[in-house]
KOLMARTOR-263159 format. One record per residue (C-alpha): x, y, z. Coordinates in steps of 0.1 Angstrom, whole numbers, plus 2048, in hexadecimal, padded with zeros to 3 digits. Each point is the difference from the previous one (the first is absolute). Example, Ala and Ser with C-alpha at 12.3 -4.5 7.8 and 13.67 -1.06 7.14 Angstrom:
87B7D384E
80E8227F9
REM end
This chain:
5A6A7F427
8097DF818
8228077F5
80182680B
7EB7F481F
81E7EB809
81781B7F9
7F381D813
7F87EA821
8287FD7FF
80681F7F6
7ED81D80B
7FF8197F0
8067EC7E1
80481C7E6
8047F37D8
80E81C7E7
7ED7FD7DD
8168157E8
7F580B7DE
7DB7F5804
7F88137DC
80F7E87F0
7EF7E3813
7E77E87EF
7DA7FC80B
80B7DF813
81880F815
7E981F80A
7E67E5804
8197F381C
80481E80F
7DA805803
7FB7DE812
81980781C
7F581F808
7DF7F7801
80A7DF815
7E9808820
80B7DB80C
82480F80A
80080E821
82580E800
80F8207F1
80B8007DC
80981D7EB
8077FF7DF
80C81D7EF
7FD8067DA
8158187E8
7F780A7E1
80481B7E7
7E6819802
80880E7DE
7F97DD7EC
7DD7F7813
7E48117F0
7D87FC808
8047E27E2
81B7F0816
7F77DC80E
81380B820
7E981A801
7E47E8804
80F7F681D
80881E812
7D88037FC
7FC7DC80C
819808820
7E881D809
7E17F2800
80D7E8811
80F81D81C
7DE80C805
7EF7DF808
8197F1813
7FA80C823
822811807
8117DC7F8
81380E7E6
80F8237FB
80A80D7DE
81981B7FF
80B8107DD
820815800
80B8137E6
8218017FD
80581A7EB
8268117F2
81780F819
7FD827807
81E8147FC
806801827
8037DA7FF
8158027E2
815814812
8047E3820
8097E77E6
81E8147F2
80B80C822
8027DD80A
80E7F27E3
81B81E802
8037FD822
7F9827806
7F280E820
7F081D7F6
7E38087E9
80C81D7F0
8197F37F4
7F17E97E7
7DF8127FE
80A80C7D8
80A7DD7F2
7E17F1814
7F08197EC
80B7F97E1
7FE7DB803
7DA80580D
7F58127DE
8187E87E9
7EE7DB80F
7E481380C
8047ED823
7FB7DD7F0
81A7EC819
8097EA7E5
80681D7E8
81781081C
8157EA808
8087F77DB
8038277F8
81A80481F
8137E17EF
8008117E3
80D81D80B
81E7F2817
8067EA7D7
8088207F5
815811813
7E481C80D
7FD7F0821
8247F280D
8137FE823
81A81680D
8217E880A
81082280E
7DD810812
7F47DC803
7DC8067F7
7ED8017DF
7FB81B7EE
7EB8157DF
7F881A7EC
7DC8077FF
8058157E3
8107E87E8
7E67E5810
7E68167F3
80F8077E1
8087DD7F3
7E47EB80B
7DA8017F4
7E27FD815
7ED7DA7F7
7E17EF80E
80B7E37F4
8197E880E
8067ED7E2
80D8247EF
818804815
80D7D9805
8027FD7D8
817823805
8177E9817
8007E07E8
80B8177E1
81F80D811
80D7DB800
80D7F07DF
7F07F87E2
8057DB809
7F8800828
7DA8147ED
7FE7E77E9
8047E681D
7E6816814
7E87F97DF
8037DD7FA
7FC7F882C
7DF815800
7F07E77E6
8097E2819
7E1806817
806808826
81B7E8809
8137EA7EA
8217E8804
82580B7F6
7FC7E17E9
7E78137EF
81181E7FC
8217F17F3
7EB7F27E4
7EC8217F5
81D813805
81A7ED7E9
7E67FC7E1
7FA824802
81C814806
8117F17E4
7E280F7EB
7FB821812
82180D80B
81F8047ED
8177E880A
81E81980B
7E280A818
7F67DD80F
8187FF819
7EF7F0820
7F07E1803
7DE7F8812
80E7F9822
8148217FF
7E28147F0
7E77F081A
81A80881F
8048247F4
7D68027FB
8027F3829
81881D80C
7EA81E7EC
7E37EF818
7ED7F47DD
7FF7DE80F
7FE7ED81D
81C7E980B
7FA7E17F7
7EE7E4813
8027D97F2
80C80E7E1
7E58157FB
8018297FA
7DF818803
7FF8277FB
80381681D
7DE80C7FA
7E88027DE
80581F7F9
8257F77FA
7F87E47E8
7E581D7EF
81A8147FB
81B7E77EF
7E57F57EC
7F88297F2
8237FF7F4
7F67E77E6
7F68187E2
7D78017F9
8087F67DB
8147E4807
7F07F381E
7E97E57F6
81D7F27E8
81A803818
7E67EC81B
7FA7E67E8
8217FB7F9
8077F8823
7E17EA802
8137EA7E4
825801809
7ED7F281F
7E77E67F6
81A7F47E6
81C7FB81C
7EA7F181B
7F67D77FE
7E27F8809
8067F7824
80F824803
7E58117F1
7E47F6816
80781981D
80481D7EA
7E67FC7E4
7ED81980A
81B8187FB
8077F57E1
7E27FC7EF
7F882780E
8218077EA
7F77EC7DE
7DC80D807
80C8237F4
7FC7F67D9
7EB8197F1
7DD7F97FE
7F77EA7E4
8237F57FB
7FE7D57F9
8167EC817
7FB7DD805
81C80081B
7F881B813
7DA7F3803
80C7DD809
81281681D
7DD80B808
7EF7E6804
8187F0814
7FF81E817
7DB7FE800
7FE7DC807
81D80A821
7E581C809
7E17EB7FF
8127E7818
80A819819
7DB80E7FD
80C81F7F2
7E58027E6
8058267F7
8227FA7F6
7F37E07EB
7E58167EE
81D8167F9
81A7E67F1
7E67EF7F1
7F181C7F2
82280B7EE
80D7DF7F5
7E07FB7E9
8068267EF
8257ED7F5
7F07E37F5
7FF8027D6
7DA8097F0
8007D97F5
8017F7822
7E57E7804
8137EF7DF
827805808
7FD802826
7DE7F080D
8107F081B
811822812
7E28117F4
7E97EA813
8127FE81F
805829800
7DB8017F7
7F57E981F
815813815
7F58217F8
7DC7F3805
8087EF825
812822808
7DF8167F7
7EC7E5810
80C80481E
807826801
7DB8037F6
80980D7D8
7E47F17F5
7FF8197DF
8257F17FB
7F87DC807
7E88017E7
81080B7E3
81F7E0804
7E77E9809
7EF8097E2
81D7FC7E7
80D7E4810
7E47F07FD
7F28087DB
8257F17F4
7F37DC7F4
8207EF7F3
8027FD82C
7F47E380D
7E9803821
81A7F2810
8198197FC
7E581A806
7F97F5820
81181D819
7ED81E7E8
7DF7EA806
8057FD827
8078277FD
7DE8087EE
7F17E6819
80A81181B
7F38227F5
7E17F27F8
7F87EE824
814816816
7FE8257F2
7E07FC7F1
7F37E3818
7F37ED7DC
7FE7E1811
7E97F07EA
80E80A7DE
8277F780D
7F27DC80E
7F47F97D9
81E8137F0
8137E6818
7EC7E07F6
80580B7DB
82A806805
7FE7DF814
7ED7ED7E4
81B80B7E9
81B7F0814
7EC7DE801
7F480781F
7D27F9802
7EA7FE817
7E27EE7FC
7DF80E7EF
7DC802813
7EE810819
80780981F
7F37DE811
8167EB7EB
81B81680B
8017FE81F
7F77D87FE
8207FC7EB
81481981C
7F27EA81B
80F7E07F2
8238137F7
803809824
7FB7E080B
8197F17EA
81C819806
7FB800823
8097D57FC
81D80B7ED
81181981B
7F77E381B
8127EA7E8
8208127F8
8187FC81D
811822812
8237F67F0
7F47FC7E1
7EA824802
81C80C80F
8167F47E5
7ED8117E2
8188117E3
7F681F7F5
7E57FF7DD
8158047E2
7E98007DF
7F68267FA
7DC7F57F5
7F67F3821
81781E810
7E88167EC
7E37F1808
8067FF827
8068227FF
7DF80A7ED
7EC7E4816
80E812820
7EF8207F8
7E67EC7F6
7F77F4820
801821812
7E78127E1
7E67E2806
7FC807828
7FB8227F7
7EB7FC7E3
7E47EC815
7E87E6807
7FF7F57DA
8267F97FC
8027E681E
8077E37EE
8198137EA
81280B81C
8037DD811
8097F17E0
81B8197FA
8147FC821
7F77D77FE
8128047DA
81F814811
8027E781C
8027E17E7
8198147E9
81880381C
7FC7DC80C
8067F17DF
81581A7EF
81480F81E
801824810
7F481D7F2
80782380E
7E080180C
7F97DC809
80280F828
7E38137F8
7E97E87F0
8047E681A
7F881E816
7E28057F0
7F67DA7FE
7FE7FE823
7E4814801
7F27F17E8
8007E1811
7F080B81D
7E88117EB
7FB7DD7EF
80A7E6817
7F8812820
8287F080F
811818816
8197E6805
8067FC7DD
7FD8207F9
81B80C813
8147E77F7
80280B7DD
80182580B
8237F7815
80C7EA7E0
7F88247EE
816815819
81B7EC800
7FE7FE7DB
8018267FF
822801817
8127EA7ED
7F78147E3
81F8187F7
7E78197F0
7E781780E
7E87FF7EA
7E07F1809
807802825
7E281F804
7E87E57F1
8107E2816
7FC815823
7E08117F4
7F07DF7F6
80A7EE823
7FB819817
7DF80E7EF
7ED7DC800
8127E7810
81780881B
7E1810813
7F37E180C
81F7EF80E
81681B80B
7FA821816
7FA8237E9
81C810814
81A7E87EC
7EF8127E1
80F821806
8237FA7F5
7FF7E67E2
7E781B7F4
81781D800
81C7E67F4
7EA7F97E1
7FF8247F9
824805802
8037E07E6
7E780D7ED
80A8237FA
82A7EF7F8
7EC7EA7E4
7EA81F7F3
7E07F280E
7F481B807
7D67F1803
8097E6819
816813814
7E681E802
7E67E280B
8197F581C
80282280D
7D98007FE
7FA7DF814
81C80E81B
7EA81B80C
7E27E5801
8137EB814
80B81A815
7DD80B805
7F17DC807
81F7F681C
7F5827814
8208157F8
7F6824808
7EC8117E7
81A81D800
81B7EB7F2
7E97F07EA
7EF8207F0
82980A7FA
8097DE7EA
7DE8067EC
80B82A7F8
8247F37F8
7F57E37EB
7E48107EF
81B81E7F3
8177E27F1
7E17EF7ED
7FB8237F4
8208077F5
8027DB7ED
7DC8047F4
7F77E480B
7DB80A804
7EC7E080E
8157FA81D
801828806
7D6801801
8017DF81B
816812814
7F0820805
7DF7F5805
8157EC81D
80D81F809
7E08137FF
7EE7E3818
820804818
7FD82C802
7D87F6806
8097EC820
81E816808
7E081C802
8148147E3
7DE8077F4
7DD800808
7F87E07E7
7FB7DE80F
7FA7ED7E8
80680D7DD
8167F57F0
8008167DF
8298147F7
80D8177E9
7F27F77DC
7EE7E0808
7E1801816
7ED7DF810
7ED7FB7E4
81C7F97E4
80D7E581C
7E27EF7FD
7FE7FC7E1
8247F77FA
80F7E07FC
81A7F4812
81680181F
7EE8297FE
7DD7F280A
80F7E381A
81381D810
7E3816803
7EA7E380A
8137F881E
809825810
7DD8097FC
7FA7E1811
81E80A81C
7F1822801
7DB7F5806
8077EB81C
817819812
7E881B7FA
7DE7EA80B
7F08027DB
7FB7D9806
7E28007E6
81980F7E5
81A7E680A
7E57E67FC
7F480E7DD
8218007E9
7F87EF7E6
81C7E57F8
7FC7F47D7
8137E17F1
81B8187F4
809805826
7FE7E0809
8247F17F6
81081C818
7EC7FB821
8007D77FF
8087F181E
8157EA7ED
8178137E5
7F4821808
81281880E
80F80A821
7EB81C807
7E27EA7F7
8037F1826
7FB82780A
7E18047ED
7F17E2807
80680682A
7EE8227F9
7E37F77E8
7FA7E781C
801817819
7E78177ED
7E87E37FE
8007F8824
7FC82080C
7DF8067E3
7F17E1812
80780D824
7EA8217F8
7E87F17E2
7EE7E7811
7E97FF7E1
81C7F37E5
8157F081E
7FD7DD7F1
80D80A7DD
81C81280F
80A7E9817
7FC7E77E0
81C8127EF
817808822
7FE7DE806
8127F27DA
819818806
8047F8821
8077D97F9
81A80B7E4
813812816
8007E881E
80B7E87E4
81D8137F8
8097FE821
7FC7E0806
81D7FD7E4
81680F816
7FD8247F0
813815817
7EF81E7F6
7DC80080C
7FC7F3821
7F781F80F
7E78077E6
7EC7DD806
805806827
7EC8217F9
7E57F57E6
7FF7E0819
7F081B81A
7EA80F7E7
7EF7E17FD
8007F8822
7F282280A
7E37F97E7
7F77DA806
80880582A
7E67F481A
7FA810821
81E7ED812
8188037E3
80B829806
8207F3812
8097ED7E1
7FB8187E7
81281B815
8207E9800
7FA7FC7DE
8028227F9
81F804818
8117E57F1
7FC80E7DD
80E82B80F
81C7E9811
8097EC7E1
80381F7EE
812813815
8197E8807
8047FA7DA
8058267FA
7E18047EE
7FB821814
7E280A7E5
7EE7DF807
805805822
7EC81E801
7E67F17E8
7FC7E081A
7F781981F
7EC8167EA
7EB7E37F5
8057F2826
7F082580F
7E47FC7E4
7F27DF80E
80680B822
7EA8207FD
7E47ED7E7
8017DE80D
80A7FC823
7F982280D
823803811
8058277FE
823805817
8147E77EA
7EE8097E3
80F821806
8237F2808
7FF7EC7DD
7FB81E7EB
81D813815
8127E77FB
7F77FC7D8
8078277FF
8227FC80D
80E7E77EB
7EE80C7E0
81682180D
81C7ED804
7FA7F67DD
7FD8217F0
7DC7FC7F6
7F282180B
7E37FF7E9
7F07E0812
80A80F821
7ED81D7FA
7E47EA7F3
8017EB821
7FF81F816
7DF8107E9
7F07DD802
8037FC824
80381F80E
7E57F981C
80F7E480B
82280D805
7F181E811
7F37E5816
7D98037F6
7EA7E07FD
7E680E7E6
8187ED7E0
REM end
């Protein structure tokens, strides 16, 4: 989006040509989604997408987003225009130009019969025509005139000797088997070779098979000459760093149809091994694909130890490039090659095709599939849990994130980790978190120990058990926070045991992460912003110097999520976030990077981006959790989502918070970052909305407590906390009554926010400055108005200058409430709730402004009976 931003303020129009979109992926539709929907850029872009009608049915994922467009068409207030054309096959009349200009003839009626003719033959299909008039000039039927010196026909004998086709491919296969028996065996072997492919390539097919498949009085021409001959019949493209493609895929389809339907997979495979066998292993890497989509041709059933190790090197290429359907695929067919006594004569292939069939269905939401090879994997017992370890972390995985398990994967986890020597200690909970305390303590002396060259200086972790283990106590760490209360010390001890690993036994993959983590932890613990984010920059820098991308979700999710809050501003949030998701998706995280995209329409919310824009990330996001079935982060987001259409006034709710499938109720009684999330929008939404008593009455149980601590909670924690506050003051201003116990309460939260502050957290000055006149309103004497009305000026200054244009409205809102109830001052009263209604407009929240005008519709119509 920045990028096209850039682009079209440069270029305007800027106008971007998307060919072929039904064979695009879900990613790249996904793209296209975002920057059409990308309300931030103000200058003209068009984009214009072809596809073929004819191969998109209702199924189609491209025609989910022709759905997605227009919805998007209706709500978009005339920003963006979506125009289909159908461009449909040319009538005869147009036919007709085309010849006459081709022919260079004047007049119509002159070529009106072969237009004719040429019209019911291709059926108008430009493609079609243009190949049929080739045809026709091939043979002789249309030629030019050297003595009249124009081109000339006989419609009769061009009716007579040619057929009428649909198909293109029929009538290019008619023009490839009028060349020899060895240029159509050339045409054969080419079409197995994928789009493009080198000479070098050719040369080598081309000499093992001729000599097999062509008599050798026959085999006359040689690759270069075959390939140059293939370039003037307009087969192939000329070629470009000694590369060749076909003229267009129907071409290719067609050279391929020569290749006899009872020889085909035989001759393919034969291909597949003249190639493998002639490549090196440096050679084969950029064409494996190809190759293992030739050897993969076997019948089914058919044992090949060979062709399955090409699979699963194929699979192991797709898994890197986060191609996991592909991996599924290759993975898939290399275990039906492997022999019966697999697990005896091949365990080691076996496993690793097993693990990554399991990751592939994982992550493409199989979970039917990823049950059945985690299951045989894992009843194999001559395996060591070692060796098991990627089938376990796929089973894990399904059990926490598909299912959200949490507490059965955490003590699946322990049990796996207990096998690889790794315990934790037994007891209760208190003993727990004694013995977590202490551990914190001690690493933290042993970071402040270990000098920046030497951490800096760390070799990457060799020995596969403590490889294993970090990987298992990774996840282990992330199931604990989201398994509750009860798992506290487990979860500190885990990311403590990661932290030591890496300092005394060098860098895991996903050492970044865990230091991430630990800096939470300590100022969960410890209470150090300092050293906190301390550790937290030793973890980023760790994760750049890191080669891989695996773990770097969890690194920028960790740090930005519970550290970073409290010493930098949220707006520097916005694009490590989306960065994590990029790094995230590359490595096949698909759970963190879902959560990064969760927390980046929180953070976007909390710094006062225009609810439009937010509303937009939440629909796009919330389609892509869908589509990855990755549930939990999914239900956060749309009850985000549903709390944003409630202030946008999208619906008459305030503050329900209840979506498709799930209603408040279930949220309640979840565990989880579910609950926190409800929690703190139905905190949002009840002090927006003036349901202060409701704000004041969420009940907040130990299992909630780890996310909304000061100290090692999380970002949006400060957000809640400002508004509970809020809520509390504003019971005690109209409940005289229970004024002391609310004030009680405002008054803790009050200190640990000014506390925060105090620690230089950039963050929440403008949320003290307002509770600070809250309490000033409440505790003021006679000769103290002027004070608490620069208090509260301060605070709507603060904010505004901060862009916090949503807690600039809130300030004068609460400002006009103490005016009218307090001092009595009815004019700026009035001016203070204009002035909230204009920036809560501004803001997109129609709901509250509709609110704001029913509640004080009296005094904006100037009345003085409020």
């Amino acid at each position: 989006r920045v990028f096209t931003r850039v682009m079209s303020s440069y270029f305007s129009t800027l106008i971007i040509c998307l060919d072929d979109l039904q064979w695009a992926d879900v990613s790249s539709l996904e793209m296209v989604e975002l920057l059409v929907s990308d309300a931030q850029n103000k200058h003209s872009l068009m984009i214009i997408g072809c596809y073929r009608s004819n191969e998109v049915d209702g199924s189609h994922i491209f025609s989910s987003t022709l759905s997605n467009l227009m919805e998007m068409e209706k709500t978009s207030n005339e920003q963006l225009n979506l125009t289909q054309i159908e461009v449909g096959n040319l009538r005869k009349e147009d036919v007709n130009q085309a010849i006459m200009s081709l022919l260079s003839v004047d007049k119509e009626e002159i070529t009106e019969g072969l237009a004719s003719i040429c019209h019911r033959r291709t059926l108008g299909n430009p493609f079609f025509l243009f190949q049929f008039l080739t045809m026709l000039q091939e043979e002789g039927l249309l030629f030019f005139h050297l003595g009249l010196f124009q081109w000339k026909w006989e419609e009769t004998s061009i009716e007579s000797k040619t057929a009428s086709t649909e198909n293109v491919v029929d009538l290019l296969q008619g023009k490839m088997k009028r060349l020899s028996k060895e240029a159509q065996m050339f045409l054969q072997c080419i079409s197995c070779l994928g789009a493009t492919f080198t000479a070098d390539t050719v040369s080598l097919i081309w000499e093992n098979m001729k000599t097999t498949n062509i008599e050798s009085s026959s085999a006359e021409m040689g690759a270069e000459e075959l390939l140059a001959l293939m370039v003037e019949e307009h087969f192939l493209e000329m070629p470009k760093n000694k590369k060749y493609w076909w003229t267009h895929d129907k071409v290719e389809q067609a050279a391929s149809s020569l290749i006899e339907d009872e020889n085909r997979a035989s001759f393919r495979r034969n291909i597949g091994e003249i190639w493998y066998h002639g490549l090196s292993e440096e050679n084969l890497e950029p064409c494996l694909f190809e190759v293992a989509n030739l050897l993969d041709t076997t019948g089914v059933g058919t044992t090949n130890t060979d062709c399955a190790k090409i699979n699963l090197k194929a699979a192991e290429k797709a898994r890197d490039i986060s191609a996991f359907d592909s991996c599924g695929k290759y993975a898939v067919k290399g275990i039906s090659m492997l022999p019966s006594d697999r697990w005896a004569s091949q365990p080691a292939m076996a496993l690793k095709l097993y693990s990554l069939a399991a990751d592939a269905a994982a992550f493409l939401g199989n979970h039917d599939e990823l049950e059945k090879y985690c299951s045989e994997a894992l009843s194999q017992k001559s395996i060591s849990t070692l060796e098991k370890k990627d089938i376990y972390l796929a089973k894990l995985d399904r059990i926490a994130n598909a299912e959200l398990r949490y507490k059965e994967a955490v003590d699946l986890c322990l049990t796996i980790l207990k096998d690889l020597g790794c315990r934790y200690p037994r007891g209760g909970f208190v003993i727990g978190v004694m013995k977590a305390y202490g551990s914190v303590r001690q690493t933290v002396k042993m970071i402040k120990k270990t000098p920046t060259e030497e951490l800096e200086a760390l070799s990457p972790a060799t020995d596969p058990t403590k490889l294993a283990t970090a990987s298992l106590l990774t996840r282990l760490n992330e199931w604990t926070y989201f398994a509750g209360f009860k798992y506290l010390p487990v979860l500190v001890l885990t990311i403590i045991k990661m932290v030591q690993m890496t300092l005394l036994h060098g860098v895991f993959d996903l050492s970044a992460s865990c230091f991430a983590a630990f800096s939470a932890v300590v100022l969960l613990v410890v209470g150090d912003v300092d050293v906190a984010q301390y550790i937290g920059e030793c973890a980023l820098q760790m994760q750049e110097r890191s080669k891989s991308e695996v773990g770097k979700a969890r690194t920028i999710l960790n740090l930005y999520l519970m550290t970073f809050h409290h010493v930098k501003p949220l707006q520097n949030n916005l694009k490590p976030l989306l960065e994590g998701y990029q790094g995230g998706m590359r490595a096949g995280d698909k759970a963190m990077s879902m959560w990064c995209l969760v927390l980046n329409v929180v953070v976007l919310h909390m710094i006062g981006k225009p609810l439009k824009v937010v509303e937009e990330r939440c629909r796009a996001y919330i389609t892509q959790m869908v589509e990855l079935k990755e549930e939990e982060q999914a239900s956060n987001l749309r009850m985000c989502w549903q709390y944003y259409l409630h202030l946008m006034g999208s619906s008459s709710n305030t503050v329900d918070l209840s979506v498709k499938g799930r209603d408040e109720e279930e949220f309640v009684l979840s565990n989880g970052p579910s609950r926190s999330t409800f929690i703190c929008l139905k905190t949002f939404a009840s002090s927006l909305y003036g349901r202060y008593k409701l704000g004041t009455h969420l009940a907040i149980e130990k299992r909630d407590q780890q996310y909304f601590k000061m100290k090692g909670g999380n970002f949006n924690g400060l957000m809640f906390w400002f508004h509970r506050c809020l809520c509390m003051y504003a019971m005690a201003r109209t409940n005289k009554t229970k004024k002391t116990k609310y004030m009680a309460q405002a008054k803790r939260m009050h200190k640990e926010l000014t506390d925060s502050l105090k620690n230089k957290n950039p963050n929440i000055l403008h949320y003290v400055s307002l509770l600070n006149a809250e309490k000033a309103a409440l505790n003021q004497k006679k000769y103290q108005e002027d004070d608490v009305r620069k208090l509260y000026n301060d605070a709507i200054t603060m904010s505004a200058r901060g862009g916090y244009v949503h807690d600039a409205a809130l300030a004068q809102e609460r400002f006009a409430d103490y005016l009218l109830n307090i001092a009595g001052d009815l004019q700026e009263a009035r001016y203070h709730i204009e002035g909230a209604i204009q920036r809560y407009t501004n803001w997109g929240a129609m709901g509250v402004v509709e609110h704001l005008h029913n509640k004080y519709q009296d005094v904006l119509a100037g009345s003085s009976t409020h």
